[in-house]
Steps between C-alpha positions, in 0.01 A plus 500: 500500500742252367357271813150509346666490131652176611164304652327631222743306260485197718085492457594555130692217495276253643262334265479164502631422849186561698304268311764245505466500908106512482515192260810281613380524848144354392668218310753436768198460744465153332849388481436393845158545581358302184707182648367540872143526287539230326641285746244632772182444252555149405564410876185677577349303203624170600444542877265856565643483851691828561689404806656242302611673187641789713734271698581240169877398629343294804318305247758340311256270259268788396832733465660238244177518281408837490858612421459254195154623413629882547801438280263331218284773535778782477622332150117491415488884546808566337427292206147669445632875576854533299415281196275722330765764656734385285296645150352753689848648536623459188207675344483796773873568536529549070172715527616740750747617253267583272254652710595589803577334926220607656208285313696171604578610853088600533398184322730295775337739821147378353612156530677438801213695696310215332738237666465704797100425550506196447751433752297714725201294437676199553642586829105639640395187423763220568382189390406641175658266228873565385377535100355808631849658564641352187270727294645809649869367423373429142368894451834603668712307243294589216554920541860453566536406879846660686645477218392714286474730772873502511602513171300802398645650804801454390481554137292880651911549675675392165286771352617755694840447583795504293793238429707695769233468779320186422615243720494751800151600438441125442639449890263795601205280372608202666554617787163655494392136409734322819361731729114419376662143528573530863203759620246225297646229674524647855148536498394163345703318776326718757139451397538143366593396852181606617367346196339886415485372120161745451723789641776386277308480204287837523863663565575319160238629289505851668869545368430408157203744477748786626728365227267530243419844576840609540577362115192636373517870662842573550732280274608687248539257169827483364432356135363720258306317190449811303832558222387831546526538871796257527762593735847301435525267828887615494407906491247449780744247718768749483285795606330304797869357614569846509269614735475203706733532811465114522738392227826683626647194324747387229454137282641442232311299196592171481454498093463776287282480219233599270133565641190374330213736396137382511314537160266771462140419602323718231203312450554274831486777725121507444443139617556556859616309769328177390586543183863548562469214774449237204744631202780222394760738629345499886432148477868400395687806624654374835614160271654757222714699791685149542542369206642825373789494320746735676839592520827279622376253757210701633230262417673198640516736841138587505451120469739414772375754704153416482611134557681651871171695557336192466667284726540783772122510522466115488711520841307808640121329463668194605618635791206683585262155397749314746565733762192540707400093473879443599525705820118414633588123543686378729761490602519893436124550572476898460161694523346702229654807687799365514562412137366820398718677695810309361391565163486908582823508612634318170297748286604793708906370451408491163375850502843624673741278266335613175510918609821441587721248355412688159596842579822386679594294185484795293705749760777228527458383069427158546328311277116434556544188327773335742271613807238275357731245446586524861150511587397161321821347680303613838173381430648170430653474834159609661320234311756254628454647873137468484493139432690395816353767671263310797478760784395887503831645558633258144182640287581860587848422419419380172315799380759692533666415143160571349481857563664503118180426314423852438796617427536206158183591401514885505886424296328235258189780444794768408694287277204390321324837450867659354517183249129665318377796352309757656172372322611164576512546904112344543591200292825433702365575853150248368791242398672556872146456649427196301828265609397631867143364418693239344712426765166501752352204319844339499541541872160396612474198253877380611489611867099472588595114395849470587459636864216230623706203355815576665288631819661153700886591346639767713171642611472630096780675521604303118324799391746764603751297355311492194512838453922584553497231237314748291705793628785322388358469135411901564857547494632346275284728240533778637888463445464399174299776429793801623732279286317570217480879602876479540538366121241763389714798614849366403 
């Protein structure tokens, strides 16, 4: 009996994990697979001869300019997707605090599955035009992309955890998020080096329908809009910590302070979700939660630590922009399978650092702020590897230091969420989202450009020194910003 008491708390305790694997695994298809698309199309475009474009390396002349066209056509799709990202976030992330996760998470299923057939088309018919593809980019930017996705995701754990648990049930996410990471881009190596795009694709939009359903049928929503029906998020977080066997865990807050009601909707509640979606309050909300004035130095952190979160994820879509063009030249010259396979074993690392660095810092007392010092120090070092890294043996060597990237991100996502209100969480997760989206336009606009240039300087390995420059500058802020703790507690 307490055997079956036990599983069925463990099913009560999942809720937003399954769909986090059903849609992180769809948009981790294309963190490989939308390169070896691109890059495959506009060969097949320039050349329509498949025995060529399959074997690119021993064609040195055509592989110089479509890795130039792919990397202007990557900063094209970027551009065109996370722009309108940008103030899609910031509306959707203020509006899910008033009325609720699950309408932005559906609105975000509709429009990746959008992105989805159009890639599909795209890859049934090859040497259809590139615009085509850029129009399914555009509808994924304009519902909210990955991003979105995430932060809801997030902000639907924030609801239902407590101070105590948080950053724990954060890791539980993440990890739920890593391992998508690594399933989604196991499989995109293995059917983009058959060039199985169609099979890729149609696996693409089939996940996003399941995701859909799964929001709409079984996710239970979390933000009530009536004052009548309202349900403090603290009362609720304590009851569910209580009977969730996940969050066995102890955190301390980092600041202690006053929580923010939202006004009371009386007349607003009749407007509905459009309505609500264009009120002053949803439109400026995520802007409000950082501008707030708050207690000791608390503001200046949530500034500085937006500014780390930033330049983390300027390194990480760097990275990944870099990576696969890096290691398919020569003199590396890896196959589809084989960079997919290298980038499964850093997102599986990742997995088994974040579940258990976290938990062992807590059982010993360490700080989770000096392990993501540490961890910043080590991704440094692996940028450093990685740009004198010219043989198989020196690449896998170099990923080793980036096994961290998780394990910032998951502390930056804790620290953040314990700096807000409960009715502030959407806001501050939309804000997180927004420097990552942010940071994506950064990387692709610096790296997309930088990388080609320096292409005949150390193979364009500039680029990986590039980014421990901006590790470096990571640092730096990220001390500054425990100094300031420090000063706020003595």
């Amino acid at each position: 009996m307490g055997c079956m008491q036990f599983v069925h708390r463990m099913l009560v305790a999942v809720t937003v994990e399954p769909l986090a694997v059903m849609t992180m695994t769809a948009v981790f298809f294309l963190t490989q697979g939308n390169q070896q698309f691109v890059y495959f199309k506009l060969c097949m475009i320039a050349y329509n001869e498949t025995s060529l474009c399959s074997n690119l390396s021993a064609h040195p002349h055509a592989e110089d300019r479509i890795q130039a066209e792919t990397s202007r056509w990557l900063l094209y799709i970027d551009i065109i997707c996370y722009t309108p990202t940008l103030f899609t976030m910031l509306i959707l992330g203020a509006w899910s605090d008033r009325i609720g996760r699950r309408p932005p998470l559906i609105l975000a299923c509709i429009g990746s599955t959008v992105l989805g057939t159009m890639l599909l088309v795209s890859a049934l018919w090859i040497h259809l035009p590139m615009p085509l593809v850029l129009i399914g980019w555009a509808c994924f930017g304009l519902t909210g992309s990955n991003g979105i996705l995430l932060s809801m995701m997030f902000s639907y754990v924030a609801d239902i955890s407590t101070i105590e648990n948080r950053v724990m049930r954060i890791a539980i996410l993440e990890g739920a998020v890593a391992f998508s990471s690594v399933t989604g881009v196991a499989i995109a190596g293995l059917l983009t080096n058959s060039h199985s795009f169609q099979l890729l694709f149609g696996l693409f939009i089939v996940l996003f329908l399941l995701a859909m359903l799964y929001t709409v049928f079984h996710l239970k929503e979390t933000r009530n809009t009536s004052p009548s029906k309202i349900e403090t998020s603290e009362s609720s977080s304590h009851s569910d910590s209580e009977a969730d066997p996940l969050l066995n865990t102890q955190e301390r807050n980092f600041y202690e302070g006053p929580t923010r009601n939202l006004p009371e909707e009386g007349g607003h509640a009749s407007k509905g979700l459009c309505g609500k979606l264009f009120q002053r309050e949803t439109l400026f909300g995520s802007f409000v939660a950082l501008a707030r004035k708050r207690p000791g130095y608390r503001r200046a952190v949530l500034i500085l630590l937006l500014s780390c979160f930033f330049l983390l994820n300027s390194n990480y879509f760097g990275f990944i922009n870099v990576f696969v063009l890096y290691t398919t030249k020569a003199p590396i010259e890896w196959t589809p399978l084989m960079t997919g396979s290298c980038s499964a074993v850093v997102a599986l690392s990742n997995i088994v650092l974040l579940l258990t660095v976290i938990p062992v810092t807590r059982l010993v007392g360490i700080d989770v702020r000096t392990v993501a010092g540490m961890a910043i120090v080590m991704l440094g070092i692996g940028f450093v590897t990685m740009a004198f890294a010219r043989s198989t043996p020196a690449v896998w060597l170099a990923t080793v230091p980036l096994y961290f990237f998780e394990l910032v991100i998951t502390i930056y996502r804790g620290m953040m969420s314990m700096l807000v209100s409960p009715d502030e969480q959407g806001s501050a997760f939309a804000l997180l989202d927004i420097m990552g989206t942010v940071a994506h336009l950064f990387a692709s606009a610096v790296f997309d450009n930088l990388y080609p240039a320096t292409l005949h300087i150390m193979s364009g390995g500039v680029s990986f020194l590039v980014m421990c420059g901006i590790e470096v500058a990571q640092l730096c802020l990220f001390l500054w910003s425990m100094f300031l703790q420090k000063c706020h507690r003595a």
